[in-house]
N, C-alpha and C positions, 0 to 999 in steps of 0.2 A: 206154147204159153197158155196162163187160164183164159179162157173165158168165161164172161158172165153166163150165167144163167138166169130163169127167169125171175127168183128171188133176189138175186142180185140186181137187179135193173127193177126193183119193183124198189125195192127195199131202198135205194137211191133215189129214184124217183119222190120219195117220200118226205124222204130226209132233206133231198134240195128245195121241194116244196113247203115241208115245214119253217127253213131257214128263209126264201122267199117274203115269208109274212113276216116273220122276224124284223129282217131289214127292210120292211117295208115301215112296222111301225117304229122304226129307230130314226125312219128318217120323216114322219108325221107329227114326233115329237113322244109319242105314246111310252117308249123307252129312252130312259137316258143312257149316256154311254156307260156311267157302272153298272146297270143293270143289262144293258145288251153285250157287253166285256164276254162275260163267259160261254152267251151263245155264238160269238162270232170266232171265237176260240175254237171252240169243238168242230167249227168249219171252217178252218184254217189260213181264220183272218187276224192279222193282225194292223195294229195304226202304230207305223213307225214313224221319223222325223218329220216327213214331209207329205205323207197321203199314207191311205190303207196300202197292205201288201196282203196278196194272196198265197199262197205255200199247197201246194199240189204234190199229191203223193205219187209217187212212182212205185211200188210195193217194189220190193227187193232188186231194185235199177232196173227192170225189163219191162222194154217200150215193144212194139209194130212200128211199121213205117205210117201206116192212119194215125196214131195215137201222137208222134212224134212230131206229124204235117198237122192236128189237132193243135201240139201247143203252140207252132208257130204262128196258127190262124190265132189264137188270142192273144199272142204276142202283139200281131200287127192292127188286131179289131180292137184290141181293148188295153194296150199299154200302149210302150212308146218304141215297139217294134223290135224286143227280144226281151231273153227269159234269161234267171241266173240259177245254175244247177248247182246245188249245196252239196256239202260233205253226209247229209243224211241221205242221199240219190233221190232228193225233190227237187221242183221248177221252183224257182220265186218269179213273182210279180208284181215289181216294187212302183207301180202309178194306177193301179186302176180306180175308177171312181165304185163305192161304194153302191151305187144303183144298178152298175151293170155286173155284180159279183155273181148274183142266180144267173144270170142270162152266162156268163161264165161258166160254172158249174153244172147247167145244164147241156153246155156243149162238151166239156167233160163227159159227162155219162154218156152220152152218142157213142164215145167210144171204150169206154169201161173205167175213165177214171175219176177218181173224187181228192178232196182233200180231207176227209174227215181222218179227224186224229193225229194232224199234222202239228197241231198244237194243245195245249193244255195240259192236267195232271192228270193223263190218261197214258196206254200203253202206245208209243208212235209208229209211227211209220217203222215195217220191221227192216231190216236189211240184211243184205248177204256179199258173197263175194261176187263181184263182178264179171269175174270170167268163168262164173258155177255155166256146169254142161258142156264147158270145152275146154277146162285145162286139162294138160297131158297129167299132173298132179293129185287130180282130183279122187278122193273114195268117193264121192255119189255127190249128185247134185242137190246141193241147200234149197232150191227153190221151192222144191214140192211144200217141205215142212216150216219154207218160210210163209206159202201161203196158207197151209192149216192154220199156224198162229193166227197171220189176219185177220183168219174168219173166226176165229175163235175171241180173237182177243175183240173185234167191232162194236161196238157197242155193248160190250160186258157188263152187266148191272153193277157189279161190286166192285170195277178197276176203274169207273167211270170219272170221280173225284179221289184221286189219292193224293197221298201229302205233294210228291211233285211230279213231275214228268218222268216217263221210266221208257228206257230204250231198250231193243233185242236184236242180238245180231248175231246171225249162222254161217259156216262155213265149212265146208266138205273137204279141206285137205290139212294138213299137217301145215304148211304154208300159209298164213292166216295174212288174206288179203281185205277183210271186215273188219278188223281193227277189234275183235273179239274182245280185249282185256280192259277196253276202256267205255266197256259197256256193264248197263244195270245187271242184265241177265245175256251172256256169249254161251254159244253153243258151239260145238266142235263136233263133227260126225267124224265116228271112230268104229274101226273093228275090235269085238274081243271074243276068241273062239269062233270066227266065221260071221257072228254074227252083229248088225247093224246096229249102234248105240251112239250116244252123246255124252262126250266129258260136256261139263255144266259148268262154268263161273258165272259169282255174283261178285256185287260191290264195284265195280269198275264206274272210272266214270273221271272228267276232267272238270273243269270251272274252277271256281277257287278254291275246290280242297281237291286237287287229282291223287287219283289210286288207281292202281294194278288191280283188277277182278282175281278173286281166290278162288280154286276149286271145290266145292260144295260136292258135287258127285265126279270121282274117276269114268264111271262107269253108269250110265242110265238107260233100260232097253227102252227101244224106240216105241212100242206102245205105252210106256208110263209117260210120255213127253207131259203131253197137255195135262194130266190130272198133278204129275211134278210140275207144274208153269204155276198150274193155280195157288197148288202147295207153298209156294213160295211168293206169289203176291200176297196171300193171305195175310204170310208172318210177315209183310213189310207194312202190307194196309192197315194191322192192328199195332204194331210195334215200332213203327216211323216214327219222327218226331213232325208234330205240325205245329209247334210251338215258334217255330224261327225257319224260314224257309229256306237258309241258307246249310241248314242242317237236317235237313227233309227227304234226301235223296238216300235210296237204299244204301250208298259205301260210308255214309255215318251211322245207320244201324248196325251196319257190317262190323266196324271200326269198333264199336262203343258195346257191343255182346261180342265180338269174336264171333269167328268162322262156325267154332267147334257148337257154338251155342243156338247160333241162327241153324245148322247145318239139322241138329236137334230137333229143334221148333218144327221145321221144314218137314223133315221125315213122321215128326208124330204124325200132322194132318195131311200129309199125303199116303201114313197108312188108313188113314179114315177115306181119305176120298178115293185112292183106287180101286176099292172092291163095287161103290156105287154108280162109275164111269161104264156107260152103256157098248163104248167101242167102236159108236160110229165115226169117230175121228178115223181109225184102223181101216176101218169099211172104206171111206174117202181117201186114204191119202194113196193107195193103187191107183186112182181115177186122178189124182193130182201131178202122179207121179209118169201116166202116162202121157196127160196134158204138157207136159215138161219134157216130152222124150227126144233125142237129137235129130236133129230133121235127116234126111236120108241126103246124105252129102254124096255130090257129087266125084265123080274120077275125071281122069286124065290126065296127061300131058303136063307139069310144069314148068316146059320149056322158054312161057314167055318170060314168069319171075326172073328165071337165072339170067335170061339176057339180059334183061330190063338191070339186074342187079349189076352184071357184072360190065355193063357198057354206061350208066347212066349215074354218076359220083352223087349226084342230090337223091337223086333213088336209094340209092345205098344205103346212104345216111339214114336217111327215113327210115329204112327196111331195118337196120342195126337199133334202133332205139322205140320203133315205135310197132313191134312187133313181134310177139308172144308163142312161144309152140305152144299147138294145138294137142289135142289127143290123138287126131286123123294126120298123118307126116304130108297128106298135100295140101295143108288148109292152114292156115296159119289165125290166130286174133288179133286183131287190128284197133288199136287203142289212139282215137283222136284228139290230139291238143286242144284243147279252150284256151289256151296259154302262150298264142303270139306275142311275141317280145311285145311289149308295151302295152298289152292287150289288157282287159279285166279278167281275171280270174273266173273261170267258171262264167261267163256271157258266152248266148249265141245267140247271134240273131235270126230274125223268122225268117231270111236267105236260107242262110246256115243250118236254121233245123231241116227244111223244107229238100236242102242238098240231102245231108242223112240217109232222109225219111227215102230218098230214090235213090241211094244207093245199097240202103240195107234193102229193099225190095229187088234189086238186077240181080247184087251181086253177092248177098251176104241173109239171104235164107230169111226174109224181113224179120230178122231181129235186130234192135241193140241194146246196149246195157248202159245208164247211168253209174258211174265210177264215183267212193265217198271223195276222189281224189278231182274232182269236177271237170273230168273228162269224160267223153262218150265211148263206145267200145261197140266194134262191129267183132260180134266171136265166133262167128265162121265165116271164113273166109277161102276160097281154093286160091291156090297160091297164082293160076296163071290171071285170076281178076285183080290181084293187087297192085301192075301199074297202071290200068285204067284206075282204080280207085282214087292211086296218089295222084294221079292227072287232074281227077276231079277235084280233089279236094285242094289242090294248088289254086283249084278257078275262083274261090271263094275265102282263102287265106285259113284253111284248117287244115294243111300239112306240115307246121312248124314240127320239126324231128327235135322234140326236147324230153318224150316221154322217160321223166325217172330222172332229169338233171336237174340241175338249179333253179332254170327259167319256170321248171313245172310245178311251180305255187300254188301251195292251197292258201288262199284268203278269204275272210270272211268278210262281207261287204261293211263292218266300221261304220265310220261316224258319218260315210257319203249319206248311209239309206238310216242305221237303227239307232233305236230311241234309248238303245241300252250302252252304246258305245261310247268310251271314251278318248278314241281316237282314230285318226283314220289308217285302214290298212291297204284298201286297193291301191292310191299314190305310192307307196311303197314296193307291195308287190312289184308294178309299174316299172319303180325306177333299179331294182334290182334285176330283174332282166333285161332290161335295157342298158343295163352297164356288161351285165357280164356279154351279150352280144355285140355289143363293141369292143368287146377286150378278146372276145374268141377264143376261151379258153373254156369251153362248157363241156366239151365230148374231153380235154384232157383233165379236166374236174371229176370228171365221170358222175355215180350216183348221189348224189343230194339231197334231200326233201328238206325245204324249206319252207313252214309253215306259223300263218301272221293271223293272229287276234286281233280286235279291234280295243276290244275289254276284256275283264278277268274271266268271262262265262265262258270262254276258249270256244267258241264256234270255229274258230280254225285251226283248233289240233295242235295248237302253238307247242305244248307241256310233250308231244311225242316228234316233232321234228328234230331230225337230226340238231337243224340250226333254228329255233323256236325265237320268234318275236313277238309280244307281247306290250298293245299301246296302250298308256294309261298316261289321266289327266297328273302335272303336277302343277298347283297352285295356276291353272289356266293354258299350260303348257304343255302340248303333246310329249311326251317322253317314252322311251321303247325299248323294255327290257331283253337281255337275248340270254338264253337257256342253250345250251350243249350237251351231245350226247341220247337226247328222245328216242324214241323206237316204236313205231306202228306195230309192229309185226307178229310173229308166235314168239318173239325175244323182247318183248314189251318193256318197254323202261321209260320213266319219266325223267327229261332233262334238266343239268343242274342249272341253278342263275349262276351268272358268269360275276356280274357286280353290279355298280350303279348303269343306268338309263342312258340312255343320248337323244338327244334331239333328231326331229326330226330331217332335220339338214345333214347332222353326223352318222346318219344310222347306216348310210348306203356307205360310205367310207370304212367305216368299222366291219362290215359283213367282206367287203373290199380285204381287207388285213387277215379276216381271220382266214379265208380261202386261199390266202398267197402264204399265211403261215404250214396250212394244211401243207398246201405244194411240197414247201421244203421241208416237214416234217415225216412226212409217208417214207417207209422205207424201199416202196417199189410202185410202180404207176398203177400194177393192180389192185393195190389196197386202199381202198374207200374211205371217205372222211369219218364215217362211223366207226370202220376199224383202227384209223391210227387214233382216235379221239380213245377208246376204251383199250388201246396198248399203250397212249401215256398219260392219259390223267387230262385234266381243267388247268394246269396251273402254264402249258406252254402258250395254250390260246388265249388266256386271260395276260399275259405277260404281249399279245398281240393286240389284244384288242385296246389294253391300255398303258402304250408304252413310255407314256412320261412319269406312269406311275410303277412302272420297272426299271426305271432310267434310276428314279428318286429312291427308291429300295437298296440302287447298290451304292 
């Protein structure tokens, strides 16, 4: 993985000393809070309900086991003794006090990370797929050229105040595990003629207007990357709307010129800026790309997996759902639940990171990956370490086998923690695996993604879950809308509403129905609720979910 150099620790170093003084005079009075707003932004604070939150970048989900035992140590020094990992592969730190955020940040840098850029109307946190470097899947690993962008995009003079927030996400296979299409600017590494390129979509993006990213370039060789990135902030940071913020986001310029117009725009000034682009991005990304190289995996024997598999029924289970081929056939990637029945969504506590952090160092080549699905991911793995791992992770409650079913919820922490929310989503997530684990019908449910908003911003992906919920205030009263049919994937599709809301007492009920509708609608146990959902239409689930108003119909 990268490490810093010595302009990078210098250059941080600076940055967290500047911000230092900052909050020092925000809290002498010197600054008020609209004047200190934008600088605590750019260093990835914000003041949500109840106390500031810190927001901690993980650049493209890839931790060390020191970085990972890093966030636990300020979990337990300086919050209230864990961290929540987001759908963009950052930490939250929803209690710190404001006075001890540098002394925070500065222990970040110790071991290479920051939050800069984690918030404001800057380019964020970039992301990739999560299991880049070791799927069997994969054309080349995203990570190298998700950390060019990084560097490139850090403190960029002219992307620094744009009209809004603008997100980037890369991914190396056909299989689009980064959620590509519901991003500002998605990269796809592609071959054509041997050689190493990016299809390019812009305009994606979810909140209250969600769109599908369109393709802008089929085709982009891998040295025009950066001077086409720029090319294309350019025409968004002159031709955005900052008139109304809710129309600011590049898929309303997208939307409101057309593809073919922007596609124009984009190409005139990246024929002006490629001939003056010097190359040393090209120069770097070999020395990026070696930094990223797959560690020298071990051989041997997989004899204890099979036994372990084939004598141990909990084992099993685990092994079948929570466990990824590799590119290497005796290693497998190992994808760990945050998502114990009842549990919170995406929480670990500094135990729990601190376990990780020592078993991606024995057993798993010290890496892991933060997942946008707020799970952690060890992606090498030899296959005879995986029932010690699952033993370990039994000792600490993070071998729940749900990865990829129902119980494995993406929520956005709601109205518990943000200032933006209008209603709560982890209660929910909460009781929705905690039903279907008492009913034990989760492995013959099979694949599900179930994914809950608190408000309309969709921070949790609600508009692509298969099953999308969606909480919003009515007249003082939680109400929570459900969308069917979503799609993450390289099949991207936004879910339809089904009809009116239900309360918050009726929602576990209703999600109850439409899952035991599924049941009997599937024509075979291997077709998935996404696939029977797109072979018959909305109108059988919606006759489930509200049957006295199908009762009243006939």
């Amino acid at each position: 993985m990268y490490s810093y150099t010595e302009f990078d620790t210098a250059f941080l170093a600076e940055r967290n000393a500047q911000f230092r003084a900052q909050v020092e005079r925000r809290i002498d009075g010197s600054l008020t809070e609209d004047e200190f707003k934008p600088l605590r932004l750019m260093n990835g604070v914000y003041l949500q309900l109840h106390a500031y939150m810190l927001r901690v970048a993980i650049p493209y989900g890839t931790l060390n086991g020191a970085q990972m035992r890093k966030l636990a140590d300020l979990a337990e020094r300086w919050d209230k003794g864990y961290g929540h990992f987001t759908t963009r592969q950052n930490i939250q730190y929803n209690w710190p006090k404001l006075r001890d955020i540098p002394d925070m940040l500065d222990a970040l840098a110790e071991v290479g990370l920051h939050a800069i850029q984690t918030s404001g109307n800057t380019i964020r946190n970039v992301t990739a797929d999560h299991f880049a470097g070791a799927a069997a899947d994969e054309i080349a690993d995203p990570r190298p050229v998700a950390e060019l962008i990084r560097q490139w995009s850090t403190d960029h003079p002219e992307f620094q105040f744009l009209g809004r927030k603008f997100k980037i996400a890369v991914t190396g296979s056909d299989t689009d595990r980064a959620v590509i299409k519901a991003h500002d600017i998605g990269l796809q590494i592609v071959k054509q003629d041997g050689e190493i390129g990016y299809k390019v979509l812009v305009g994606g993006g979810l909140g209250r207007t969600p769109m599908i990213g369109k393709v802008i370039r089929e085709f982009l060789p891998q040295a025009d990357l950066l001077p086409y990135l720029e090319a294309v902030l350019s025409v968004y940071n002159l031709l955005g709307r900052r008139d109304n913020k809710y129309k600011a986001r590049i898929k309303i310029t997208v939307h409101e010129h057309g593809i073919d117009d922007i596609r124009e725009r984009v190409e005139r000034i990246f024929d002006r800026l490629r001939p003056v682009w010097s190359g040393v991005d090209q120069d770097l990304l070999p020395e990026l790309e070696a930094a990223f190289a797959l560690p020298r995996l071990r051989s041997g024997s997989v004899a204890a997996y099979d036994d372990a598999y084939n004598a141990d029924p909990v084992f099993r289970s685990w092994a079948d759902t929570n466990l990824t081929a590799h590119r290497d056939p005796d290693h497998a990637i190992v994808s760990i639940s945050l998502k114990a029945h009842g549990a919170t969504p995406g929480d670990a506590s500094a135990d729990q990171m601190r376990l990780m952090a020592d078993i991606a160092e024995r057993y798993g080549y010290d890496e892991l990956r933060i997942s946008h699905e707020q799970n952690v991911v060890l992606p090498h793995v030899h296959k005879s370490n995986l029932p010690a791992i699952h033993a370990a992770l039994k000792s600490d409650g993070l071998a729940t086998a749900n990865i990829g079913l129902i119980s494995d919820i993406i929520a956005c922490p709601g109205m518990d923690y943000c200032a933006l929310a209008t209603a709560r989503s982890i209660p929910i997530a909460q009781q929705i695996a905690t039903r279907f684990d008492e009913l034990k019908i989760e492995n013959d449910i099979g694949p599900l993604k179930i994914k809950i908003s608190g408000c309309i911003n969709a921070c949790g992906h609600h508009h692509v879950g298969h099953i999308g919920i969606l909480g919003l205030d009515r007249a003082g009263v939680e109400n929570y809308q459900i969308t069917l049919g979503g799609d993450a994937t390289e099949d991207a599709a936004l879910g339809e509403r089904v009809g009116p809301g239900f309360s918050a007492d009726d929602v576990i009920p209703a999600i109850e129905r439409l899952v035991y509708a599924y049941l009997d609608l599937r024509k075979e146990s291997s077709e998935t609720f996404l696939q029977t959902y797109r072979r018959i239409g909305l109108a059988p689930f919606k006759s489930a979910l509200y049957p006295r108003a199908a009762v009243a119909a006939e």
